[in-house]
C-alpha positions, -999 to 999 in steps of 0.1 A, spaced: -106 -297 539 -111 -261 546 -96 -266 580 -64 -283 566 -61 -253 541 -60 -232 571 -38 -246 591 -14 -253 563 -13 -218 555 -8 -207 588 21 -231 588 41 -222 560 32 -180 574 49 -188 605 78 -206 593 85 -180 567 82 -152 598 110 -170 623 129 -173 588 126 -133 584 133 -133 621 164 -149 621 181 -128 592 169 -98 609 176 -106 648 208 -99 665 210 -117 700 228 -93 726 239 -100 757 263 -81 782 293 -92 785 330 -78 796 343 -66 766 372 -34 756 399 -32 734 432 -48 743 466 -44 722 497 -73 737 528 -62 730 558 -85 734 592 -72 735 612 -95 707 646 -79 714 679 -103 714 679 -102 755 645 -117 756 666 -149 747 680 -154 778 670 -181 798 673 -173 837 677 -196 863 647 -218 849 660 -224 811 634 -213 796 635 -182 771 620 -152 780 600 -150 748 590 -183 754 573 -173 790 560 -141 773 537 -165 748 528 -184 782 519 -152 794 497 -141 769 484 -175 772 472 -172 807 460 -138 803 436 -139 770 401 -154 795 377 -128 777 364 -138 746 343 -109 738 378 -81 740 390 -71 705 423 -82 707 456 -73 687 493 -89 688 525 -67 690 564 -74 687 590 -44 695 623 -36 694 634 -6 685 599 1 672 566 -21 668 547 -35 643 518 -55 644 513 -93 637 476 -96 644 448 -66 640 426 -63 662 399 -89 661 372 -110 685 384 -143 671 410 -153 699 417 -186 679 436 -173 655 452 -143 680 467 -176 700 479 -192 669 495 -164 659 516 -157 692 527 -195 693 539 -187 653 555 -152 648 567 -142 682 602 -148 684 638 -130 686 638 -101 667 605 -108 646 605 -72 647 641 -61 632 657 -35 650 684 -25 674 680 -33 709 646 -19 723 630 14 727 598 8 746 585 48 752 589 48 711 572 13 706 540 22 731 532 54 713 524 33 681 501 11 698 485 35 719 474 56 694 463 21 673 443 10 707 426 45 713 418 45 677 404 13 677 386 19 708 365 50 693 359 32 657 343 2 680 328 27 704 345 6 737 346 21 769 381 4 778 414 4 761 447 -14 773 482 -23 764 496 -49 778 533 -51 781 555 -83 785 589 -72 784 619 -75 804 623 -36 810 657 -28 794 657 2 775 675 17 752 652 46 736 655 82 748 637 92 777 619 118 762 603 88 739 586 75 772 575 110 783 557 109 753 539 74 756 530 85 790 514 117 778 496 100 748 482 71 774 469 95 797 452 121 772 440 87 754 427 68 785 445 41 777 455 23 808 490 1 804 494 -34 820 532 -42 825 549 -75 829 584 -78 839 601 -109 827 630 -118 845 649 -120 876 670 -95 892 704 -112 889 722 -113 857 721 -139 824 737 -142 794 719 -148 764 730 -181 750 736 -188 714 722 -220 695 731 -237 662 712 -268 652 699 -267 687 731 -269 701 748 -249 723 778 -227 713 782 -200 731 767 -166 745 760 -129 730 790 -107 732 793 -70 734 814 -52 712 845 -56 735 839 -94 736 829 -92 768 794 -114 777 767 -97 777 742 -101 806 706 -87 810 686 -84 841 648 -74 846 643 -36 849 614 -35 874 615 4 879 612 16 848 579 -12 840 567 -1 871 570 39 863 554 31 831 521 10 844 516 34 874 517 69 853 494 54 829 470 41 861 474 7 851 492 -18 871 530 -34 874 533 -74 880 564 -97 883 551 -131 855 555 -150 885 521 -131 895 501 -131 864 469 -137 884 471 -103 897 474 -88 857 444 -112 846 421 -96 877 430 -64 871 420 -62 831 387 -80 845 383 -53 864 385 -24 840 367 -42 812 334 -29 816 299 -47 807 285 -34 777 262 -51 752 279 -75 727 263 -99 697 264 -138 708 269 -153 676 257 -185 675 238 -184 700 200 -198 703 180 -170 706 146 -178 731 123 -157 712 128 -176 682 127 -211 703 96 -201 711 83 -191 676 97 -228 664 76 -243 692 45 -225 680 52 -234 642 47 -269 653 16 -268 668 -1 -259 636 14 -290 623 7 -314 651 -33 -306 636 -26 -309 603 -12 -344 610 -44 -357 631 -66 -341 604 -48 -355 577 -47 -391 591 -85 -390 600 
């Protein structure tokens, strides 16, 4: 009976230690992980459709789609036009990031006036770099889906430039688009009815603005790609995320695996000593 007392003791001590383990224990594990801020241009010539009739925004959320492959980045959702605003903070839970690009992206999400990207990078930068040192990342990045056109003042791009490079914050740019022009096609009821109009009544036609996307992504030492090439955009965020220790949560940590195994043995003898 002594015996049994024992073991029955020892028992309920090792159950009540993995418990205490548990609730104390974080399980880390390296893993690619940095800050990343997408930002989607939601001006009116993001509607236009190209030679494939498909909406620029709507390849921008395809995009972003084929992009977001590292679970462990804190990620955050932008729209601009002539400024930007955020429709998701920064976060690990990509989930709900994904659902929110398939829901609030869209025309002019963001109100504004045509588009003013140097203006609309310097708020995120400085959200990304802030971010970054509150979470104590090595990495920080913008990427930019937009199809380059630009209405903001130069000096406004200057600036972002100077901000990303004092900041470390490296800018991924994605031109969506072709270089021929399109008109931006009107819909009522999802019906055709025409196409946007300048203020002479003239059509209005967009094209992609490679140069200045690829000024911005090369001055801030990150890297210029056509959507046709997102492949190349995905490697190269691998590629600066850097490993760094993250918590798996979730996950089974050994150590307590182990300690379960253990409890059990304790009660494998109380069972023979209690049946003899």
């Amino acid at each position: 009976m002594q015996i049994v007392r024992c073991i029955s003791a020892l028992t309920t001590f090792s159950l009540l230690m993995i418990t205490v383990f548990i609730a104390a224990s974080d399980l880390l594990r390296e893993r690619k992980t940095g800050v990343i801020a997408y930002v989607c241009d939601e001006s009116r010539s993001m509607g236009a459709e190209d030679k494939n009739g498909v909406p620029r925004i709507e390849r921008c959320k395809d995009a972003i789609g084929k992009l977001d492959k590292f679970p462990d980045t804190h990620i955050a959702l932008y729209g601009f036009t002539d400024r930007a605003a955020s429709h998701s903070s920064f976060s690990r839970d990509h989930t709900y990031f994904r659902k929110t690009v398939s829901n609030l992206v869209a025309i002019e999400a963001v109100p504004g006036s045509g588009s003013d990207i140097g203006f609309s990078l310097i708020t995120v930068i400085e959200d990304v770099a802030e971010k970054r040192e509150e979470l104590g990342k090595k990495t920080g990045l913008v990427v930019l889906l937009s199809d380059g056109e630009n209405r903001g003042a130069p000096e406004s791009a200057e600036k972002a430039l100077r901000l990303a490079g004092k900041s470390n914050v490296k800018i991924v740019a994605i031109g969506v688009g072709g270089d021929y022009p399109s008109r931006i096609p009107i819909y009522e009821n999802g019906k055709l009815i025409g196409f946007e109009k300048d203020s002479k009544g003239n059509e209005f036609v967009t094209r992609l603005d490679e140069d200045t996307l690829r000024l911005i992504a090369r001055e801030s030492g990150g890297v210029y790609v056509h959507e046709e090439e997102i492949d190349e955009a995905r490697a190269f965020i691998e590629k600066a995320l850097v490993l760094e220790k993250v918590k798996i949560e979730g996950a089974a940590n050994p150590i307590i695996v182990y300690m379960l195994m253990a409890a059990f043995v304790p009660l494998a003898i109380l069972k023979k000593y209690s049946v003899a």
